[in-house]
Legacy VTK file of the C-alpha trace (Angstrom):
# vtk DataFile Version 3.0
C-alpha trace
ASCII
DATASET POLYDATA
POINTS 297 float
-6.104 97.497 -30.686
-5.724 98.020 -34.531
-3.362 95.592 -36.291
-0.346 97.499 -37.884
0.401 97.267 -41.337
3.456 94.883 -40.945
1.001 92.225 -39.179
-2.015 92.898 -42.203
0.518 91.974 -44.762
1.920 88.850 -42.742
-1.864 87.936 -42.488
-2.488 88.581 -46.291
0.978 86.620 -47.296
-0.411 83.479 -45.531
-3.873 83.567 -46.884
-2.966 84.360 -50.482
-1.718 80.651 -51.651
-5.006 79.403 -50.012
-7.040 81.671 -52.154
-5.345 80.553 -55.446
-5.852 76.833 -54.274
-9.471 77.421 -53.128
-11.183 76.696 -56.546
-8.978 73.977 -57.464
-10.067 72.223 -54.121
-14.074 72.733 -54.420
-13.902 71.013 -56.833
-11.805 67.934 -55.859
-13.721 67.840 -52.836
-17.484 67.905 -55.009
-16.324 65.506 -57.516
-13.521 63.459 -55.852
-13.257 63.905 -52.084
-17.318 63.618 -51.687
-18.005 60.520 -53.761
-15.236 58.438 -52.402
-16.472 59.547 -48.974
-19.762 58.552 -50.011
-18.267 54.726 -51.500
-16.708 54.276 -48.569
-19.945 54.716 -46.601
-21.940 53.035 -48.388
-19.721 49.864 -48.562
-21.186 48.915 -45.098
-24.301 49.264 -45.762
-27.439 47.494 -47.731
-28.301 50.514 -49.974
-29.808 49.785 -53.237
-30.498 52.359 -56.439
-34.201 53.391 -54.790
-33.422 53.090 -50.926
-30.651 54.220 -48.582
-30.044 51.015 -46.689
-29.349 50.798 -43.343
-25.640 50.031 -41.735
-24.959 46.064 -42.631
-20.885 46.319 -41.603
-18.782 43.798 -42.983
-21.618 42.002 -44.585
-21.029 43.150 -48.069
-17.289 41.650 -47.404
-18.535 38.729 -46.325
-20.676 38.004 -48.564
-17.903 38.623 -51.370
-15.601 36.128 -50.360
-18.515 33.500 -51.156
-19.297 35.240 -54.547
-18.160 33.535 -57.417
-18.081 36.029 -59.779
-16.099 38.119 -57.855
-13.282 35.802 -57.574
-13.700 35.423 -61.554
-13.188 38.845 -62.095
-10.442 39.333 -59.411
-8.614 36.380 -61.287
-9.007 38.414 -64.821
-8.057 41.819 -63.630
-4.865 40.108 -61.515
-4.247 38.266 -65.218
-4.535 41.472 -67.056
-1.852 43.330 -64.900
0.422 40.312 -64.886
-0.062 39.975 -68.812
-0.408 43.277 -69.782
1.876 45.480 -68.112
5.260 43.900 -69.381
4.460 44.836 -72.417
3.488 48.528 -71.990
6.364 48.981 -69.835
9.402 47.341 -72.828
7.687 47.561 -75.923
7.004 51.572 -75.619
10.712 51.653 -75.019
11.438 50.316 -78.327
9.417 52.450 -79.641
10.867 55.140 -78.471
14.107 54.390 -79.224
13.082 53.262 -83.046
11.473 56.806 -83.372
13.904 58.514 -81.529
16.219 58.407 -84.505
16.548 61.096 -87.528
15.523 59.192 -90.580
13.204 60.193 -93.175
9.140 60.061 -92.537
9.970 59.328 -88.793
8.049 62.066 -88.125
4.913 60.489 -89.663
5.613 57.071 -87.579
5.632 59.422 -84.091
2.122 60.518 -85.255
1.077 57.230 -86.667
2.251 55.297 -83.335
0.242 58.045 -81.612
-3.179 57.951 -83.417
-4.634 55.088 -81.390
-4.016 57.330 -78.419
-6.224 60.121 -79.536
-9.050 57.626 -80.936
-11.766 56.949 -79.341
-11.676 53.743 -77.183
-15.174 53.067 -78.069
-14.436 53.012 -82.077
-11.179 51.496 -81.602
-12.661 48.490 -80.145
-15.725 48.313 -82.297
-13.042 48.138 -85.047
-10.821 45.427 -83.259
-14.628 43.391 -82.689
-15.085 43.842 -86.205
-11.765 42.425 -87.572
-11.569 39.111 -84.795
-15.122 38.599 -85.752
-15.948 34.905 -87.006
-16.388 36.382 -90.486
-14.020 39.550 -89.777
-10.608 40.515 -91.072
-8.579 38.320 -89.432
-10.538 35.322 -90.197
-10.837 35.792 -93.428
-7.058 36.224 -93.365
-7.049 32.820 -92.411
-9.730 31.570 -94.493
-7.543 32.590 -97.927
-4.590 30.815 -96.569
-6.700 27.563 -95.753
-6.780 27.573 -91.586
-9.873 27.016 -90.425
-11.996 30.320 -88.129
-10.722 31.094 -84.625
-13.570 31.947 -82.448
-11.347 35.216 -81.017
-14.955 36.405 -79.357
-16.510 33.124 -78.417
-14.258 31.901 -76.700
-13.055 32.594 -73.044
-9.598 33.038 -72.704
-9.259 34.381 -76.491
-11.218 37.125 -76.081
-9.216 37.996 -72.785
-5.996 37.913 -74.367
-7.194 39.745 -77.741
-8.435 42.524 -74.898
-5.272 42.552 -73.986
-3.848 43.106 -76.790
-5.736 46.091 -77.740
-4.891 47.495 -74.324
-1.789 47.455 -75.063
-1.697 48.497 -78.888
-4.058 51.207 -77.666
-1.237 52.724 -75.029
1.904 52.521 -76.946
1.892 55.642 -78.380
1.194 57.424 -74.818
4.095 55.562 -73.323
6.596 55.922 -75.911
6.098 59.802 -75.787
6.822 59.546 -71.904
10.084 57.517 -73.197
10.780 59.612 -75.831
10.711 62.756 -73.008
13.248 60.929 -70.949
15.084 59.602 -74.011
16.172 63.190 -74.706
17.849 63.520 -70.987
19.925 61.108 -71.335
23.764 62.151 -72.297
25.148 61.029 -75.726
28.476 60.731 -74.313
27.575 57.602 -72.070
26.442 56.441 -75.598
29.562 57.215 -77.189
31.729 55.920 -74.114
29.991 52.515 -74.337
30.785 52.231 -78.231
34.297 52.975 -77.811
34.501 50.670 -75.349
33.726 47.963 -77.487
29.722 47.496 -76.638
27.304 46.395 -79.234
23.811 48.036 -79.533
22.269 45.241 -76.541
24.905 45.848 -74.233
24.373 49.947 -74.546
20.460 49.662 -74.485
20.854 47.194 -71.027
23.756 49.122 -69.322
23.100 52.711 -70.801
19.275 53.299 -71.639
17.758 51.135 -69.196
19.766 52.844 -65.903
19.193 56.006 -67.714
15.123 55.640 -67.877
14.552 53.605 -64.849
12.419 55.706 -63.087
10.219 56.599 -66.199
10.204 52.647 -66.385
8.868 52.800 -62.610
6.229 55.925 -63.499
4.798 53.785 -66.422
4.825 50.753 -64.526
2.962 52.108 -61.807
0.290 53.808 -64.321
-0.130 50.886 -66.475
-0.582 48.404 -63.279
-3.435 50.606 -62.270
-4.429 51.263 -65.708
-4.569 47.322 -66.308
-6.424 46.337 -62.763
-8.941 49.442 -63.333
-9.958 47.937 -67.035
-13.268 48.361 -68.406
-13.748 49.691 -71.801
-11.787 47.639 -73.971
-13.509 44.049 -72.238
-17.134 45.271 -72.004
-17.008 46.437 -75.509
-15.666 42.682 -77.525
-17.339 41.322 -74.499
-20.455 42.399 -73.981
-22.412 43.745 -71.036
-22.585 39.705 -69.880
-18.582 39.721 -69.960
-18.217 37.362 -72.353
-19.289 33.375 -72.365
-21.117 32.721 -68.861
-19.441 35.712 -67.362
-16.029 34.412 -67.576
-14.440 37.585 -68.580
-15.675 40.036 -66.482
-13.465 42.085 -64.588
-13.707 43.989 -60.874
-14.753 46.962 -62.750
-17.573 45.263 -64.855
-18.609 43.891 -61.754
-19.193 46.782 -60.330
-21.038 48.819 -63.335
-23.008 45.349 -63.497
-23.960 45.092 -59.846
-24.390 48.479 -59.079
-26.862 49.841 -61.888
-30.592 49.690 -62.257
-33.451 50.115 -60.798
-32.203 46.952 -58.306
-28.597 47.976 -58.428
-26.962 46.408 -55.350
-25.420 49.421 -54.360
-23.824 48.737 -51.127
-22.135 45.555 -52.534
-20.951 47.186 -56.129
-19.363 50.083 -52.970
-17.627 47.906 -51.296
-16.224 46.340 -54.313
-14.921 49.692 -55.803
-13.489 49.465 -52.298
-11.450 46.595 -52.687
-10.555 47.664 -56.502
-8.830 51.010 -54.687
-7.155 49.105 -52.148
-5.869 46.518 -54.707
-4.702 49.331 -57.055
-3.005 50.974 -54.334
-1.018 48.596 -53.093
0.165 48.313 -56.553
1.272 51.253 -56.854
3.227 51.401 -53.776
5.008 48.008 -54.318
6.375 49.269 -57.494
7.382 52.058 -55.678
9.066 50.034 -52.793
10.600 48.055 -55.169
12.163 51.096 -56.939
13.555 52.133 -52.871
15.469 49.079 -52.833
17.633 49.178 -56.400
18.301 52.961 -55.162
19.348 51.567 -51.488
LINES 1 298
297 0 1 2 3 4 5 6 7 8 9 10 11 12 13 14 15 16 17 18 19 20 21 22 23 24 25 26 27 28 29 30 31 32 33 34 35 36 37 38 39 40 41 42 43 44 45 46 47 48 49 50 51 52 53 54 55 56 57 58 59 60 61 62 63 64 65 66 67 68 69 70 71 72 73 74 75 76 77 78 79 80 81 82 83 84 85 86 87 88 89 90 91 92 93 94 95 96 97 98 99 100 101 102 103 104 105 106 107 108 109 110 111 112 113 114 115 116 117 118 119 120 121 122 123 124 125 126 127 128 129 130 131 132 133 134 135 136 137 138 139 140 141 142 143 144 145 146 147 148 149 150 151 152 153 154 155 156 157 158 159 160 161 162 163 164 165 166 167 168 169 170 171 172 173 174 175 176 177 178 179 180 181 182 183 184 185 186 187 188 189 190 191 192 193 194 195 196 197 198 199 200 201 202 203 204 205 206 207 208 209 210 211 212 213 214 215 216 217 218 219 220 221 222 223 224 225 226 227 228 229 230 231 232 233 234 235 236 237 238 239 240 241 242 243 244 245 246 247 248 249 250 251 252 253 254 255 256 257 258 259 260 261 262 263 264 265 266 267 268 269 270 271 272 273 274 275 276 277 278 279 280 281 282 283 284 285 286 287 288 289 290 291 292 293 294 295 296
């Protein structure tokens, strides 16, 4: 029995969006969907760069909870989100705010703040390695006004926190654009209303702005965290490949790159670490969203 031509376009209606959506999911599934599969696998197993491996289960697990270096790098990665993402949420908000206003040459700031953005991590940090270097910049800053060297990147927790820093120099200018987006939606009456009523410039920002941009506080929170735990670049290059002095500022991600490559890469361990890393970052994620739930409830 032929189909009639009601039933042919019925069948055509439903089939079109999947057509449209068919090339943009080959390719998740080849580079996303597949490899994660394929990490996930391989997380239970004892595969190496040359050889398959053969199904260990938990072992890799196991035998991370007695790794030291793991729990080094899960300590610095857990530091850099606690350290790190204050700051990229509050101080691209200033920004934004400072930049937001019509004064003359702001338009060069916007693009100035946003240069770093559009750099390449790789020079940015060579430049950042060059100027904390013992004889760099900064020290001989110091030198002319008669302090003595700081060893930024020879010493442990220094070179952390001046990684830090360049995260977060480095991500200003693509947060305060996200601010400056949400900035716009936000009434200038309420503005006006809070003046007349007598409220200074503190009192607007905390009962005006901050209501106002909440959830683009929540959004960059939430990127940032996982931004933060997922670091790599910007410690491996004023680190090193060794992650600094006897390892000590490696992070998950590092570990992983480190474990995982060569022609003895451990790649069944460096798996199941990128495992933990997702989980980790996930649940990140979804407590900052949880936590958004409740001020709405």
């Amino acid at each position: 029995m032929r189909r009639g031509p009601a039933s042919r376009v019925r069948t055509h209606r439903a089939a079109s969006p999947w057509l449209f959506l068919l090339p943009g999911l080959a390719v998740i599934s080849a580079f996303s969907l597949y490899p994660f599969l394929t990490t996930v696998h391989k997380a239970f197993t004892d595969a190496r760069t040359l050889t398959p491996g053969e199904w260990v289960g938990l072992e890799n697990f196991r035998a991370m909870l007695e790794d030291e270096q793991f729990w080094v790098a899960l300590r610095n990665s857990g530091l850099y989100v606690l350290l790190v993402v204050p700051f990229t949420v509050l101080l691209p908000l200033l920004l934004a705010l400072l930049v937001q206003k019509q004064l003359p040459g702001v338009t060069f700031f916007r693009s100035a703040f946003y240069t770093p953005v559009v750099a390449s991590v790789v020079v940015v940090a060579l430049i950042w390695a060059w100027m904390l270097d013992d004889r760099g910049l900064v020290n001989g800053i110091l030198h002319a006004l008669g302090a003595g060297p700081v060893g930024f990147l020879g010493d442990e927790w220094l070179l952390l926190f001046s990684a830090m820093a360049l995260t977060v120099w480095k991500g200003l200018g693509y947060y305060m654009v996200i601010y400056l987006a949400a900035l716009g939606n936000v009434p200038r009456e309420l503005h006006e209303a809070a003046a007349v009523d007598g409220a200074g410039a503190l009192r607007r920002f905390t009962s005006v702005t901050v209501p106002a941009v909440r959830s683009t506080m929540v959004l960059v929170g939430a990127l940032s965290s996982v931004a933060a735990f997922k670091v790599f670049s910007e410690v491996y290059l004023l680190a090193g490949p060794t992650g600094g002095p006897a390892g000590q500022d490696t992070t998950l991600v590092m570990l992983v790159q480190r474990t995982g490559t060569g022609l003895s890469g451990r790649v069944g361990y460096a798996s199941a670490i990128s495992l933990v890393v997702f989980v980790i970052a996930l649940l990140l994620m979804l407590l900052v969203l949880r936590a958004d739930r409740k001020e709405d409830a």
